[in-house]
C-alpha positions as CSV (number, residue, x, y, z in Angstrom):
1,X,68.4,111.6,121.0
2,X,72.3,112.7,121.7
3,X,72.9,114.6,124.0
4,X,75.9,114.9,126.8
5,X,75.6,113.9,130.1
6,X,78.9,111.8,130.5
7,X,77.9,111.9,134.3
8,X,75.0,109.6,133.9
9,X,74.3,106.2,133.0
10,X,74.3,106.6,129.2
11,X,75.6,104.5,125.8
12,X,78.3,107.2,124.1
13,X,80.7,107.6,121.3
14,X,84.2,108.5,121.7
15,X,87.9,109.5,120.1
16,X,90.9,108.6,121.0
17,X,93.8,110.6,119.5
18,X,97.2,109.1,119.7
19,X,99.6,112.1,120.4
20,X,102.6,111.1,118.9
21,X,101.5,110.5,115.0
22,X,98.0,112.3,115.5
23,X,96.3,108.7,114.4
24,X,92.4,108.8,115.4
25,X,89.7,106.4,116.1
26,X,86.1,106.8,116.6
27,X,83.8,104.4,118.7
28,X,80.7,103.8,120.2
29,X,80.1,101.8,123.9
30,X,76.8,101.0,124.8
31,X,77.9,97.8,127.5
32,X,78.3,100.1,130.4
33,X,74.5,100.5,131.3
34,X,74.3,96.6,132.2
35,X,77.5,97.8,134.6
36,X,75.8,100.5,136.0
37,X,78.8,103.0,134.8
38,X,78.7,106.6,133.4
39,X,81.2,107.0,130.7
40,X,83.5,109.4,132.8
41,X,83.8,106.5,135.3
42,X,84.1,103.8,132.3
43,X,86.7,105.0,129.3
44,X,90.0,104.8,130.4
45,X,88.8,102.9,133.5
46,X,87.2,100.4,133.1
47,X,87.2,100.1,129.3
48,X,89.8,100.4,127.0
49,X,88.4,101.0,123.6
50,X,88.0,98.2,120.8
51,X,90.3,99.1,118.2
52,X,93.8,99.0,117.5
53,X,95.2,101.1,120.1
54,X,93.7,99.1,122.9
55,X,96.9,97.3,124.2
56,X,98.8,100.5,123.8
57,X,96.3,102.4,126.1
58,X,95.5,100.3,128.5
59,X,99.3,99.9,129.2
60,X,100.5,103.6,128.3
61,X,97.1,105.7,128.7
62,X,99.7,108.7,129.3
63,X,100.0,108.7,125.3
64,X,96.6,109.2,124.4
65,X,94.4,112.0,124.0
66,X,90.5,110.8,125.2
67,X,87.6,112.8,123.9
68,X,84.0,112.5,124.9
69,X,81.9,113.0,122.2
70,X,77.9,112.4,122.3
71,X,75.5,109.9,124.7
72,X,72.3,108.8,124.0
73,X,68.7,107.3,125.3
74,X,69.6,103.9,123.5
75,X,72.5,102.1,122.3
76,X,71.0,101.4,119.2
77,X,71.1,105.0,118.6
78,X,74.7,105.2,119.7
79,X,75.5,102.4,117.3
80,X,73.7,104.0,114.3
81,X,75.4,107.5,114.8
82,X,79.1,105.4,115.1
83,X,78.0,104.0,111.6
84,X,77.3,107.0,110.3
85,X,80.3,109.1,111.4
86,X,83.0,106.0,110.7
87,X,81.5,105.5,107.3
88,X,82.6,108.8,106.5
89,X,86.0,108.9,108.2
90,X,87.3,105.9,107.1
91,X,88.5,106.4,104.3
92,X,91.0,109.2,105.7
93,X,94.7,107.6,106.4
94,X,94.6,109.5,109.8
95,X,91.4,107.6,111.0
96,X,92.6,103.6,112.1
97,X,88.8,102.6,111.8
98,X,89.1,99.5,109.2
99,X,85.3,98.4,110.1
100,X,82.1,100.4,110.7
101,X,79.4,99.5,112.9
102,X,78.2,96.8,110.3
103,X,81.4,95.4,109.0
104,X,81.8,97.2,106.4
105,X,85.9,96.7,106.0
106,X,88.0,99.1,104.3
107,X,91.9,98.2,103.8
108,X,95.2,100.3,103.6
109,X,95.6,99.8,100.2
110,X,92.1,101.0,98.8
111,X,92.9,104.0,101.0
112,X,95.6,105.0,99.4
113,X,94.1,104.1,95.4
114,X,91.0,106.1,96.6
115,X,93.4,109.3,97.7
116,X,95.6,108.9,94.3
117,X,92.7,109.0,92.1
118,X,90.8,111.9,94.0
119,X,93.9,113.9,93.6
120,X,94.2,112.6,89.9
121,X,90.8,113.7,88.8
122,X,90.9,117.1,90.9
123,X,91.2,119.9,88.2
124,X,92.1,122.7,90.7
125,X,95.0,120.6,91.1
126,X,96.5,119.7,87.9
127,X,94.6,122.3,85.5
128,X,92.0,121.9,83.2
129,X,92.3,120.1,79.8
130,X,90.6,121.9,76.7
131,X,88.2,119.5,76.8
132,X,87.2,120.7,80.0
133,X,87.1,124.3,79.2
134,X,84.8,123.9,75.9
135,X,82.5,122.0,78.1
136,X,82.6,124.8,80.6
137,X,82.3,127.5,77.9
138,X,79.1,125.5,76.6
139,X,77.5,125.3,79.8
140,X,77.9,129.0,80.5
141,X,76.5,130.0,77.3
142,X,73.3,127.9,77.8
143,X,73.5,129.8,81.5
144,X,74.0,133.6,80.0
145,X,71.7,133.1,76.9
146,X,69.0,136.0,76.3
147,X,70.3,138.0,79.4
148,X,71.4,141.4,79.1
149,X,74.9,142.4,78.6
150,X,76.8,145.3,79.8
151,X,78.9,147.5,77.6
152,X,81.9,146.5,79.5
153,X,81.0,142.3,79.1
154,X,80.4,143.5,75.4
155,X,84.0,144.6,74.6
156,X,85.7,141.8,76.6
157,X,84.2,139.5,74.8
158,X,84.5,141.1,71.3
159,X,88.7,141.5,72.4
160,X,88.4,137.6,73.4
161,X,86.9,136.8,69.7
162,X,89.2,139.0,67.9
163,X,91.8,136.5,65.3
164,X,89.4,133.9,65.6
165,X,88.0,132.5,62.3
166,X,84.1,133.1,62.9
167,X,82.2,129.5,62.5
168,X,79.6,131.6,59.9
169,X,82.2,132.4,57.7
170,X,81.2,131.9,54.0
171,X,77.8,130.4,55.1
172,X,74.4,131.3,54.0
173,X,72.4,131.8,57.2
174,X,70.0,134.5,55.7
175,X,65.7,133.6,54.6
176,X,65.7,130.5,52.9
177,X,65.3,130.5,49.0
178,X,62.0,129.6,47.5
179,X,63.7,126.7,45.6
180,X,65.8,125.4,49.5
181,X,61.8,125.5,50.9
182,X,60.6,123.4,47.6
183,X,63.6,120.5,48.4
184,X,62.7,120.7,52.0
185,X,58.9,120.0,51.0
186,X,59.6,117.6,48.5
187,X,62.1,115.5,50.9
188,X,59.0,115.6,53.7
189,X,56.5,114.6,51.2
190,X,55.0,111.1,52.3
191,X,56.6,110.6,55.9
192,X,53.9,110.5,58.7
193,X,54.0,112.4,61.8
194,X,55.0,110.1,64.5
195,X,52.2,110.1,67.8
196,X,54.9,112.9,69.8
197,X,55.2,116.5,68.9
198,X,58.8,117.8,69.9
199,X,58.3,121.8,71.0
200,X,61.0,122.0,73.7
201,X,59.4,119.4,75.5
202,X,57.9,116.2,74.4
203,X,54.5,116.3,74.6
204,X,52.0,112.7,74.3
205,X,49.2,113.1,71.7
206,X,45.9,112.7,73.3
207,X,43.1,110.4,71.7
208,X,41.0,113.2,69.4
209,X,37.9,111.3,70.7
210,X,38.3,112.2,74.9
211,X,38.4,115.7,73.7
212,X,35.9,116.4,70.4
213,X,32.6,114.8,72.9
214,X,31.3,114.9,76.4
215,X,28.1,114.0,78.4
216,X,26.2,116.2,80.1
217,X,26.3,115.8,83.9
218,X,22.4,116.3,84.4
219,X,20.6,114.1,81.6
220,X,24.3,112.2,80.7
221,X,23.4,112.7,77.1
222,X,26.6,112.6,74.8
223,X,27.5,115.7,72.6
224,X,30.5,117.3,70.6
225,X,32.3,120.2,72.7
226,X,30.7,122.8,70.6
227,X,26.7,121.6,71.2
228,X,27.4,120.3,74.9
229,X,28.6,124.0,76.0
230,X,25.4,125.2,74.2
231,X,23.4,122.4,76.0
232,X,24.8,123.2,79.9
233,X,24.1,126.6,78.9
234,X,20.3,126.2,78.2
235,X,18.0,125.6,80.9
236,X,15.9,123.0,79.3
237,X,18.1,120.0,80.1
238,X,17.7,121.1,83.9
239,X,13.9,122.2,83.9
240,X,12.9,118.5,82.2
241,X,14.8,116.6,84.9
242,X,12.9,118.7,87.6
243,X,9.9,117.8,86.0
């Protein structure tokens, strides 16, 4: 459990901000219990973090911003929430954590990659393509299908369409013709029906024989559906196995 009582002997995470370019880094310390040492009698006193500002501070502490963050019952939990809270910062070019609590190592270089492409593939930043927007306009129309319009939505979207070539144009879409429905039987003529019937949903086809008979529960005699419902219903099947 975290908590914070930095005047107790506790494992705890802390930043240290470097004032002058605003660099962070976030750690955990969990080797002042064996000293006996509260963390507002150990950062800064006795330790010196573990990261790349250590020489700096320990000469020039004055430079340096120290915040407190969390303790905890155990330093594996102090450990765990470090890994958990570096694994997310690192990535960020004002966080100097290169290493989280398992050695997971992140360099300079994949920073900056991993910032250029986010800002690459960010359309807020550089617009949509038209490939976007169909995709968009697609997924909105699945959204707003069969839900009522107002009169207002009705005439923006009929000023929208207006120019545009409509995609029925010239096209058939009425009742089919008796002879479409004869080349439509005549192409279907032979082909089986696979074991899945597609209606919205897939559906597996069930063996015909677990659901056409059943077996009665009292005498466990075997029947079609139709003359096992008559069966349970009669009394006969249950006064014969009283007697």
């Amino acid at each position: 459990m975290k908590h914070k009582r930095f005047q107790e002997v506790f494992p705890y995470t802390y930043v240290l901000v470097h004032k002058e370019s605003g660099k962070k880094y976030y750690g955990a310390r969990g080797a002042n219990v064996a000293r006996n040492l509260p963390p507002l009698r150990d950062f800064g006193i006795k330790y010196f973090s573990s990261g790349s500002f250590k020489p700096e501070f320990k000469e020039f502490p004055e430079r340096f911003h120290i915040q407190l963050q969390w303790t905890f019952d155990t330093i594996e939990e102090a450990i765990e929430w470090e890994f958990r809270v570096v694994s997310k910062i690192m990535h960020f070019s004002n966080w100097v954590n290169v290493t989280n609590s398992y050695g997971r190592v992140i360099t300079e270089k994949h920073r900056q990659q991993t910032i250029k492409r986010m800002k690459a593939n960010n359309p807020s930043k550089n617009g949509l393509t038209e490939e976007h927007k169909k995709k968009i306009g697609i997924s909105a129309s699945r959204v707003l299908a069969g839900k009522p319009k107002s009169e207002s939505h009705k005439r923006a979207m009929s000023l929208s369409r207006k120019g545009s070539t409509p995609w029925n144009l010239g096209k058939k879409t009425g009742p089919l013709t008796p002879e479409h429905i004869e080349k439509i039987i005549h192409a279907r003529k032979g082909k089986k029906r696979g074991k899945y019937k597609s209606s919205g949903r897939i559906r597996k086809s069930v063996d015909k024989e677990l659901i056409t008979r059943g077996s009665c529960i009292r005498c466990r005699k075997i029947y079609d559906i139709g003359n096992l419902t008559k069966h349970v219903k009669d009394s006969k099947c249950q006064k014969k196995i009283k007697a």
